[in-house]
Each structure stands twice: as structure tokens, then as C-alpha cells.
N, C-alpha and C positions, 0 to 999 in steps of 0.2 A: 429744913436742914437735911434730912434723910435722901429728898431729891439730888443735892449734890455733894453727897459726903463721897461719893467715889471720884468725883470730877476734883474735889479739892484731894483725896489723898494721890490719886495722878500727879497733880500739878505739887505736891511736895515729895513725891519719889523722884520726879524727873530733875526738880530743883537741888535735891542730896544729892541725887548720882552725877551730876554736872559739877556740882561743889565737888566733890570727893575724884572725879576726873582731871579736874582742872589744877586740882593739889600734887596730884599725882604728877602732871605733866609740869608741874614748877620746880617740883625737887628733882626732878631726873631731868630737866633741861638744864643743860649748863653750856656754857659759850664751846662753840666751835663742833659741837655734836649735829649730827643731821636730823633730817625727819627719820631717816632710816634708823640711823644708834639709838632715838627715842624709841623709836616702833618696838625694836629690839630687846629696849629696857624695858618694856611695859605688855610684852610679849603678845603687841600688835600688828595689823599688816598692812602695810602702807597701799593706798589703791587711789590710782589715777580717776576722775569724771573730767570731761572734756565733752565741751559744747554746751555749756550752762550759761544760760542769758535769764535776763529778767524776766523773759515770759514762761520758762521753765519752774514744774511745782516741782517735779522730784527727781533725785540724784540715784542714777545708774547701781543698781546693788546696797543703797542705803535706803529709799523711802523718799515717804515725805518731809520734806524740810526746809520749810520756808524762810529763816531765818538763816541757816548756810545759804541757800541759793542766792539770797541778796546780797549777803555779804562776798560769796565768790561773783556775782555779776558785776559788784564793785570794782575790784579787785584788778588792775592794770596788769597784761601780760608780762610786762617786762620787770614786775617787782616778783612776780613768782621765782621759786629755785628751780634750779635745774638742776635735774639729777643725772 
């Protein structure tokens, strides 16, 4: 247990602060607001990553993140916003 009592408390901080982000971004979205009034409300900053494909591991200024980068390699150009 001792071997991976840090690997499990990793994996339940990263899992709260994703709950408690994800809450945060429910109540301050509301219909017709942008990413930018969200950003705003939450006193974040919005930042462009461009050229992200499925062979791509990490995002420009954020890290590692395997799980955005698939879901943005998904992701069809023409359903993105435009700002």
C-alpha cells in the first residue's frame, strides 16, 4: 500500500480539481456567453494550440495531455468557434 499511496492520492486530487473545475464552468456558462465572458468570469485566459493531430503528446504552453489532444484531434474544423 505505502508503494502507491502517492500515485493514488495524485489520481484523487487531479479527479476533485476536475470535479470542482467542471462545476465551476456549469454555473458561469450560460446560453449566449463566449469562451472569452467564461474566461473572464473565472478569471482565466483563453489561449489558442494549433496544429494538434493524433500523433501529437503535448499542447503548446500546457504539458502533457493525452486525453485533450485526442479529443482536439477529433474534433472537426468547421464545428470549432470562431472568435
Amino acid at each position: 500500500m505505502k508503494d502507491v499511496e502517492n500515485d493514488i492520492k495524485f489520481a484523487l486530487l487531479k479527479d476533485k480539481k476536475a470535479e470542482v473545475i467542471s462545476n465551476e464552468f456549469r454555473k458561469n456558462n450560460q446560453e449566449g456567453k463566449t469562451l472569452d465572458d467564461l474566461a473572464r468570469i473565472l478569471g482565466l485566459n483563453v489561449q489558442e494550440a494549433s496544429q494538434i493531430n493524433f500523433n501529437s503528446y503535448t499542447i503548446p504552453g500546457i504539458g502533457t495531455e493525452p486525453a485533450l489532444v485526442a479529443a482536439a484531434s477529433g474534433v472537426k474544423q468547421e464545428l470549432l468557434p470562431v472568435r
